[in-house]
N, C-alpha and C positions, 0 to 999 in steps of 0.2 A: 417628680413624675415625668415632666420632660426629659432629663438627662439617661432617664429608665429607655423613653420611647426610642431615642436618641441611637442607644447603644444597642436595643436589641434591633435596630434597622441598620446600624452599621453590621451589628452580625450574621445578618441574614444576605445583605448586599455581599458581604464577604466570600460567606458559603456560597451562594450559587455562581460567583467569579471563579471559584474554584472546580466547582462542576463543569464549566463551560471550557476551561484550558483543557480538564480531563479528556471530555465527550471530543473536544475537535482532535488529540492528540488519538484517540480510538478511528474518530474516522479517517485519520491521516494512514493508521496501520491499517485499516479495512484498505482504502484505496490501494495500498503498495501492492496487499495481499492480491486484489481484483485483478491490479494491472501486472503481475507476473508472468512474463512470459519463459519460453523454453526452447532450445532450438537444439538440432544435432550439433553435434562439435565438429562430427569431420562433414557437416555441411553438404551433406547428399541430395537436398533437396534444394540446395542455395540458398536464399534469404525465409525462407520460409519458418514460422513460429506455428509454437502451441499455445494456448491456454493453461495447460495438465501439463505436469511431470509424466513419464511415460518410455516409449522405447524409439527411437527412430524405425517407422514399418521397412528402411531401406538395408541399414547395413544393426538395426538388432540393438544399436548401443543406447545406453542412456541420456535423456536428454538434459541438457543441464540447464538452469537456471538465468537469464542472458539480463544485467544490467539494463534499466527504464534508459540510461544516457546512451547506452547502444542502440538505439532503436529510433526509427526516425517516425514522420507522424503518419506511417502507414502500417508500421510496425515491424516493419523488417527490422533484420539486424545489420551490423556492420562490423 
């Protein structure tokens, strides 16, 4: 009976170790996803970022996608 209690408590410590790498590995992609930012490329507006994909309102082009290491902690780009 003990080596019952034993095993089903290692399996259940098991399974929820595994839910836990899951769940932080989801809110790791939620974060990347939040923190996207977007800028013009031919930089019409200078350091300036979106939120949104979208168009630059200046010269029409689309905004692309700008690396989290590009961006300092005000959120410009560089």
């Amino acid at each position: 009976m003990t080596k019952f209690i034993y095993a089903s408590l290692f399996l259940l410590l098991t399974a929820c170790a595994g839910n836990s790498e899951k769940a932080e590995k989801q809110e790791t992609e939620t974060e990347a996803v939040a923190e996207a930012k977007y800028a013009c490329p031919m930089k019409c507006e200078g350091e300036k970022t979106y939120a949104a994909a979208g168009t630059c309102p200046v010269c029409k082009m689309d905004l692309q996608e700008i690396a989290m290491a590009e961006t300092d902690s005000t959120g410009h780009a560089h």
